[in-house]
N, CA, C and O atoms as a GROMACS GRO file, in nm:
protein
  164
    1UNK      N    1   0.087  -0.119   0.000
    1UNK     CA    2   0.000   0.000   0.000
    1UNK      C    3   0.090   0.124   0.000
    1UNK      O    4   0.180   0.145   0.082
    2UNK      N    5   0.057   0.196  -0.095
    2UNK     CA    6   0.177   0.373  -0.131
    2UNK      C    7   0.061   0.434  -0.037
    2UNK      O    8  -0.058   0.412  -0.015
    3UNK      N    9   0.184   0.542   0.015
    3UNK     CA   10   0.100   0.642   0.067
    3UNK      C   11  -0.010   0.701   0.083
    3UNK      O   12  -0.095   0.727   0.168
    4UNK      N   13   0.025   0.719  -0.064
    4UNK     CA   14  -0.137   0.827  -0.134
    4UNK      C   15  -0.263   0.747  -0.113
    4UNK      O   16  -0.366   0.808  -0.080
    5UNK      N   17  -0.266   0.588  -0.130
    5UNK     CA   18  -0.401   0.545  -0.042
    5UNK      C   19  -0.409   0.513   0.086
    5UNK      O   20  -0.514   0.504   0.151
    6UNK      N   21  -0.264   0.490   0.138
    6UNK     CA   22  -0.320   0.519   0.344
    6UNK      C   23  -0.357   0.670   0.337
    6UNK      O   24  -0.422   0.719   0.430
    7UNK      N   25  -0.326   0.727   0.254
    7UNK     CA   26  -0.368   0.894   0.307
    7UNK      C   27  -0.530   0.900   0.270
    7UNK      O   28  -0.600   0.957   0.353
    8UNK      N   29  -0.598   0.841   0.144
    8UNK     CA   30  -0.686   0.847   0.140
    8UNK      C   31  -0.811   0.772   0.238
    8UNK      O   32  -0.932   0.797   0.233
    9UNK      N   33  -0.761   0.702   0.303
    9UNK     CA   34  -0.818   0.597   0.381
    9UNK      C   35  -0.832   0.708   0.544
    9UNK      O   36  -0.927   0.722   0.620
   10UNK      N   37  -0.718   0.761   0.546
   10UNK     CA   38  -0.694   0.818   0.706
   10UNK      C   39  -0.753   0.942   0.689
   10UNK      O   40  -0.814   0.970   0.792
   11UNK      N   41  -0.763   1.034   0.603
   11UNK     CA   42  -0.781   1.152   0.612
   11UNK      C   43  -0.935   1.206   0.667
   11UNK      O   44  -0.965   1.300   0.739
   12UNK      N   45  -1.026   1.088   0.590
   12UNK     CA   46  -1.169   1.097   0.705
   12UNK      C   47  -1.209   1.061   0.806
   12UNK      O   48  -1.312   1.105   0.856
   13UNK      N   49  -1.112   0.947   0.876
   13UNK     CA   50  -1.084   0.975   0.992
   13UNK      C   51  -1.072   1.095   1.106
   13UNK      O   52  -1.131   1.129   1.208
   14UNK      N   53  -0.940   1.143   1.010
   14UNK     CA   54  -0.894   1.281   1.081
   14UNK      C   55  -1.008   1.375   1.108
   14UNK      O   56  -1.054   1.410   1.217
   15UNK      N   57  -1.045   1.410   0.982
   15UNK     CA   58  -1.148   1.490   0.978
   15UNK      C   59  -1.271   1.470   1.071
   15UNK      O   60  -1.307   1.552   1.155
   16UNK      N   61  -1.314   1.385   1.052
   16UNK     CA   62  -1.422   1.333   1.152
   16UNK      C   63  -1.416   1.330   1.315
   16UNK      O   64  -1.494   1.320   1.410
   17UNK      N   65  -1.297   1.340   1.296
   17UNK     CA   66  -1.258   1.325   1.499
   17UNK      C   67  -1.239   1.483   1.493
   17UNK      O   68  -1.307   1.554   1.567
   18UNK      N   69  -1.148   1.537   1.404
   18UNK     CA   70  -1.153   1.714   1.440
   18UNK      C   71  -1.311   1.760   1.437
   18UNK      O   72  -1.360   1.821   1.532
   19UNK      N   73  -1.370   1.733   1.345
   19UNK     CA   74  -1.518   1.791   1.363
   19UNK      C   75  -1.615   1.755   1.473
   19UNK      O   76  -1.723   1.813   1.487
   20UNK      N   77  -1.568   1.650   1.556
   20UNK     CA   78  -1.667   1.592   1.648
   20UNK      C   79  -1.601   1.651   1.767
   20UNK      O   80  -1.686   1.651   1.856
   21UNK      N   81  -1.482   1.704   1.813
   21UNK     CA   82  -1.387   1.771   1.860
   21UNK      C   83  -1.497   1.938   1.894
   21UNK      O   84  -1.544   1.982   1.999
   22UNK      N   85  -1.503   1.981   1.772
   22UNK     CA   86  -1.578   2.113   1.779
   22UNK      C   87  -1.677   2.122   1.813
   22UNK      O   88  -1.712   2.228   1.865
   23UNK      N   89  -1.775   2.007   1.799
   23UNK     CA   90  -1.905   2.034   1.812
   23UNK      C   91  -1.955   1.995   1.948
   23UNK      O   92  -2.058   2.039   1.999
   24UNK      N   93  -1.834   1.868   2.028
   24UNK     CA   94  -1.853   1.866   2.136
   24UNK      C   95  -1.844   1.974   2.226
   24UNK      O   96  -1.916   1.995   2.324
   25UNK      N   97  -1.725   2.058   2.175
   25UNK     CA   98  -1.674   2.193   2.300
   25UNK      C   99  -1.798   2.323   2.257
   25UNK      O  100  -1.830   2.412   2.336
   26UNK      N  101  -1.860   2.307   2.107
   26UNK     CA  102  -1.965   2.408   2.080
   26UNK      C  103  -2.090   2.376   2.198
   26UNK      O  104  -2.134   2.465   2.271
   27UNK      N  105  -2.126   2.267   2.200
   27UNK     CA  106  -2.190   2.209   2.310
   27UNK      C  107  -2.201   2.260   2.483
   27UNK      O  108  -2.279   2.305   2.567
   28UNK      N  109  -2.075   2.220   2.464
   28UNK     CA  110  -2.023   2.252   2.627
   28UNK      C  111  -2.037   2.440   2.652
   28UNK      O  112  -2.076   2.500   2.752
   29UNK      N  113  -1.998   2.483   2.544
   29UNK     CA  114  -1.999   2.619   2.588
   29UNK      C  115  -2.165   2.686   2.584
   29UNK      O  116  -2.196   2.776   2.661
   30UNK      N  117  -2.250   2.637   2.499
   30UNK     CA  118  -2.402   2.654   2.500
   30UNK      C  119  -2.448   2.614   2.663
   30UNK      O  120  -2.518   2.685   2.736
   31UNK      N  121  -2.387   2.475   2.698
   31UNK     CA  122  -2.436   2.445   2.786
   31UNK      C  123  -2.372   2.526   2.926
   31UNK      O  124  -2.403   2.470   3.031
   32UNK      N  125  -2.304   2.624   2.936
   32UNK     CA  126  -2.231   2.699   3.044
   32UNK      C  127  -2.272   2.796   3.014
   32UNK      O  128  -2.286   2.871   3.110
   33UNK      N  129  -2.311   2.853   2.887
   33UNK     CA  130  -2.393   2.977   2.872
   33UNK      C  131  -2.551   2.968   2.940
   33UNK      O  132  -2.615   3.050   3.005
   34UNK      N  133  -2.574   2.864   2.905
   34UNK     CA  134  -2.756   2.880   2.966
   34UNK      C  135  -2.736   2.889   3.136
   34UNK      O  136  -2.770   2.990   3.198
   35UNK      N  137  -2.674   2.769   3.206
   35UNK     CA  138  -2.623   2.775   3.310
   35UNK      C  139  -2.591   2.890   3.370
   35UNK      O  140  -2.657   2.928   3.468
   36UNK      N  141  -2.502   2.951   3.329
   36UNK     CA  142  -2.519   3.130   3.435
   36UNK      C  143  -2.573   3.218   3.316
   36UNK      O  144  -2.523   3.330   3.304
   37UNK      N  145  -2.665   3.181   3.231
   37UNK     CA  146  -2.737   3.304   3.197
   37UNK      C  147  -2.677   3.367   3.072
   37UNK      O  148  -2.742   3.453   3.013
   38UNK      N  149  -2.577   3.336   3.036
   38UNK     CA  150  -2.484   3.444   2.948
   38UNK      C  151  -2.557   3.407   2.774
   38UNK      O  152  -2.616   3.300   2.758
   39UNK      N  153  -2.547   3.490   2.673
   39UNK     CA  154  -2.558   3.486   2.557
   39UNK      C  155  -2.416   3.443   2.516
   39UNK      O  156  -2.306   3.462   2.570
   40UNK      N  157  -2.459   3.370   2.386
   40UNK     CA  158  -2.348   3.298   2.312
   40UNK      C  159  -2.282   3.408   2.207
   40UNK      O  160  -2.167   3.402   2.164
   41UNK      N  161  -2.363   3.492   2.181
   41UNK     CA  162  -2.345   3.593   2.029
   41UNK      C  163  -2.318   3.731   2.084
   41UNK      O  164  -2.301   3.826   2.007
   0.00000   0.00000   0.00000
């Protein structure tokens, strides 16, 4: 196996853990905003 298809194989991986990464901490901060009250925007 060359590179260029472990790269194609891994790269949605990557991606998928960075994006689930964001949306967990987008989460967390909604959820500390309602908690003492604060606006997100």
């Amino acid at each position: 196996m060359n590179m260029l298809s472990l790269y194609i194989l891994i790269w949605p991986m990557i991606s998928t853990g960075i994006l689930a990464l964001l949306v967990i901490s987008l989460f967390k901060d909604i959820m500390h905003a309602r908690k003492h009250g604060l606006a997100m925007v």
